[in-house]
N, C-alpha and C positions, 0 to 999 in steps of 0.2 A: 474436716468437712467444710467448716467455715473458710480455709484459705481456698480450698478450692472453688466456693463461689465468688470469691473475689476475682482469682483468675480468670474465669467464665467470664465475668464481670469483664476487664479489663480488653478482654481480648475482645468481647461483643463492644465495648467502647471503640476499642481500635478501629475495626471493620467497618462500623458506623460512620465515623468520621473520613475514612479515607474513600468511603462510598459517596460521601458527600461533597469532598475537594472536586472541582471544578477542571479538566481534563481539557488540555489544548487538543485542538478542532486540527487535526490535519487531513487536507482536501485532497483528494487521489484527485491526479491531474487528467487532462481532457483529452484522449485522445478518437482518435479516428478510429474506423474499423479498418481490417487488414484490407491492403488494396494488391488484386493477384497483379504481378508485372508482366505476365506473358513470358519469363523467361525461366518460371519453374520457382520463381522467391514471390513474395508477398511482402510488402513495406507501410507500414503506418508513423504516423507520427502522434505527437502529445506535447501539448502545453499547459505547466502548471500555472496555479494563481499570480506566481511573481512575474508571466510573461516569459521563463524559459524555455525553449522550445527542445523536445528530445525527438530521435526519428530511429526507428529501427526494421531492422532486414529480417527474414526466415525464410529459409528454403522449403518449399510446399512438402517436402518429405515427410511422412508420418515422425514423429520423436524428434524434428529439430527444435532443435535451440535457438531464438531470436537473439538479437547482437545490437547495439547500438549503434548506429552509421551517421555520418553529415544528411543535413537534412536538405542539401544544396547539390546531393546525389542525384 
């Protein structure tokens, strides 16, 4: 009985301490809202903190899958 409250013990230390480690801060990048193109796709882009800029394409179809394109498109 007594190991077993040590266990308890140990594992309530653990959880403790690892709840209290301090957690790098990653910033979801800025993007736009989808902009329709008139030709049936929709394109936004997004720039993270570091100034990389990404841009991506989706065809307005219901279930498409957006793609990452030039952002010089």
């Amino acid at each position: 009985m007594k190991r077993r409250h040590i266990v308890i013990a140990c594992v309530f230390t653990a959880f403790a301490v690892s709840s209290a480690a301090p957690i790098a801060a990653v910033a979801e990048p800025s993007c736009t809202d989808w902009m329709d193109q008139g030709d049936g796709t929709s394109w936004k882009e997004c720039v993270n903190d570091d100034g990389s800029q990404h841009c991506y394409k989706i065809s307005n179809a219901t279930g498409s899958t957006a793609y990452e394109v030039s952002c010089s498109e």
